[in-house]
C-alpha positions in Angstrom: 12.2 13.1 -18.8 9.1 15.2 -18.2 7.4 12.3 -17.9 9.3 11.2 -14.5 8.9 14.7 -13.2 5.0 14.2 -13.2 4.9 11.2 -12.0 7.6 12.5 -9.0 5.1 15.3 -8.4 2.0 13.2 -8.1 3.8 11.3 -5.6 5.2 14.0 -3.7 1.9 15.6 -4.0 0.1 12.0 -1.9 2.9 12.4 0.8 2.3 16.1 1.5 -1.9 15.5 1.5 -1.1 12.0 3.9 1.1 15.0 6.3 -1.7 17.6 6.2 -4.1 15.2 6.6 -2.3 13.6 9.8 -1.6 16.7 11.4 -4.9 18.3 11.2 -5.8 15.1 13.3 -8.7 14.2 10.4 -9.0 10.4 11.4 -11.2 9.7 9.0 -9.5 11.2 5.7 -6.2 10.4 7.6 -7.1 6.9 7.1 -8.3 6.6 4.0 -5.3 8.0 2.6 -3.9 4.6 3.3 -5.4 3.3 1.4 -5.5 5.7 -1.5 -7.2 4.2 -4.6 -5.8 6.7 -7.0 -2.6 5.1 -6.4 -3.7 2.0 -7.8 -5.3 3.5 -10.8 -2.2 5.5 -11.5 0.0 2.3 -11.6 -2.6 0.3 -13.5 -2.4 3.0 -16.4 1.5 2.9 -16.4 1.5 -1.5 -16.4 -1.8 -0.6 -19.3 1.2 1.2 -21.3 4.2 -0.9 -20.7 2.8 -4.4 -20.3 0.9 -6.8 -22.7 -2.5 -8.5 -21.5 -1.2 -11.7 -20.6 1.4 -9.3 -17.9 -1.6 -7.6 -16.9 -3.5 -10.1 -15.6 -0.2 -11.4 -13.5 0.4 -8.2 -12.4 -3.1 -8.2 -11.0 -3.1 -11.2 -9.5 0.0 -10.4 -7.4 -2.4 -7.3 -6.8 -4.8 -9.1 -5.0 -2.3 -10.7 -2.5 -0.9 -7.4 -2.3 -4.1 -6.0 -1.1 -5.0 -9.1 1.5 -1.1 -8.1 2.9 -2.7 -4.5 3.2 -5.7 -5.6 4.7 -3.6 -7.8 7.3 -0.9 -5.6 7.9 -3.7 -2.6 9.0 -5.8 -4.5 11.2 -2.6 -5.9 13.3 -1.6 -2.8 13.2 -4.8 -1.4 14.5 -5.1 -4.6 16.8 -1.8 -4.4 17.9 -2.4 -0.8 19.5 -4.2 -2.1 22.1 -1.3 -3.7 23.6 1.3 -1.8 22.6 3.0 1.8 21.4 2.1 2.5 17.8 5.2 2.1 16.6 6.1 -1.5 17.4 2.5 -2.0 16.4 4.0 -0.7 13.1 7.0 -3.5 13.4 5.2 -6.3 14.4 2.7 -5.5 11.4 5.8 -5.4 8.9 7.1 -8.7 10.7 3.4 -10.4 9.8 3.2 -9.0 6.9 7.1 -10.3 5.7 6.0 -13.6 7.1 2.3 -14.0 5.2 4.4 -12.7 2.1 7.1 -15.7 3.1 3.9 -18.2 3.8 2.7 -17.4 0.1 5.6 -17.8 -1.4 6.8 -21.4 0.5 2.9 -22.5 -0.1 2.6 -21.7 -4.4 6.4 -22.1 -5.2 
């Protein structure tokens, strides 16, 4: 049970630094926090503990579409403000994003 705590604080813990960070108007941390590594290293350890190699390595490889979704859906997203309000650039990102997730999907099977 303890463990789920922790894990509930780290997370809680990201969300308050992504608020700080946003309201102090720090771009640069702003956006990095994103994209937060430790994220990814934090759920690596848990699928290291719960999962066999062979899951592993599938879990990664749906990691690296993952992270070309990311890629995709924060540079329409960027893009997109050009044209815009920020938060329809937010939709239309999630409605890319959905639809290269849908695209993958029809494409492997």
């Amino acid at each position: 049970m303890i463990d789920y705590v922790i894990k509930f604080i780290i997370g809680g813990f990201i969300v308050v630094l992504a608020t700080y960070f946003s309201k102090t108007k720090n771009i640069f941390l702003s956006g990095i926090i994103t994209t937060l590594p430790i994220i990814t290293l934090l759920n690596m350890m848990l699928q290291l503990q719960y999962m066999n190699t062979q899951e592993f390595h599938l879990a990664q490889k749906s990691g690296i579409l993952g992270a070309f979704g990311l890629v995709l859906f924060v540079a329409s997203c960027y893009v997109l403000t050009s044209w815009v309000k920020p938060v329809y650039a937010i939709l239309f990102g999630i409605l890319i994003l959905f639809s290269y997730f849908w695209m993958y999907k029809q494409v492997t099977g």
